[in-house]
C-alpha positions in Angstrom: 0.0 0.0 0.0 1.6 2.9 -1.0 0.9 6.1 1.0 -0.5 9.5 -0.4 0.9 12.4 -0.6 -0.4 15.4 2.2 -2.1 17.8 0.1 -1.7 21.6 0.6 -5.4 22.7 2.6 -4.4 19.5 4.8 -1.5 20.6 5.7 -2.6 24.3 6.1 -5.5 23.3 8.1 -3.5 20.9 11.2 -0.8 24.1 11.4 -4.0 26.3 11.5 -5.4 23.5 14.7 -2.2 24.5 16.7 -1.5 27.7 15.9 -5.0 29.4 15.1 -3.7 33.1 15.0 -1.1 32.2 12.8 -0.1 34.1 9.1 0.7 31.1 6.9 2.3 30.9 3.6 2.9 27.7 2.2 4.6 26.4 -1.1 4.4 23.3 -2.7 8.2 23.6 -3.5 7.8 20.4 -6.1 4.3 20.2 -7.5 3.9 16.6 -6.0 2.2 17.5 -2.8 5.4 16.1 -0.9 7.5 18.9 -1.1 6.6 22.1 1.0 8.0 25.7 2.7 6.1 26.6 5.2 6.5 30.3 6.5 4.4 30.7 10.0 4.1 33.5 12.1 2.2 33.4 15.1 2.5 34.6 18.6 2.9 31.1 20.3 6.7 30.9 18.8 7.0 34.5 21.1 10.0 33.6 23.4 10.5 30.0 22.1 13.9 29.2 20.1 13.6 28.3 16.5 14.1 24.9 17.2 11.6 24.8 19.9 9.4 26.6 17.5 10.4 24.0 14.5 9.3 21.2 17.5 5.8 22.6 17.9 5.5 22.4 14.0 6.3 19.0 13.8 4.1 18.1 16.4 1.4 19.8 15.1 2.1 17.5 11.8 1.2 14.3 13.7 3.5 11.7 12.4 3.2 13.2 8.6 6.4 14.5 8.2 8.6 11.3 6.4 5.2 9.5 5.5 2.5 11.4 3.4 5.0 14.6 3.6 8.4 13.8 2.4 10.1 17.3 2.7 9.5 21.1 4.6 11.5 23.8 4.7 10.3 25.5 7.7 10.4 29.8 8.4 8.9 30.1 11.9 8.9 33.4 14.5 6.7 35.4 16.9 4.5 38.2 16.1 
């Protein structure tokens, strides 16, 4: 079984569940709805270290990131 690729309003909308005052801009980097940037900007990441911030991302992916979402270049900071 092979596993489908994360499409763009999916993504958008489990960043928008965790972060729901955040300004998102997301590319599909590839055209293959596997390949993403992600710029988010939301007051959450305020006082929180990129890689903290790049943690909260990924958690808010669920388990995606290396299955249905092969790749994400990830912008992140505070508003």
């Amino acid at each position: 079984m092979s596993i489908m690729p994360l499409e763009k309003n999916k993504l958008e909308s489990m960043i928008r569940e965790a972060f729901p005052d955040a300004t998102i801009i997301l590319e599909d980097t590839a055209g293959d709805n596997n390949h993403y940037s992600a710029k988010i900007c939301s007051k959450i990441f305020n006082g929180k270290t990129r890689i903290e911030q790049h943690k909260m991302v990924y958690r808010a992916l669920k388990g995606k990131l290396g299955n249905e979402l092969h790749a994400l270049a990830l912008e992140t900071t505070g508003k």
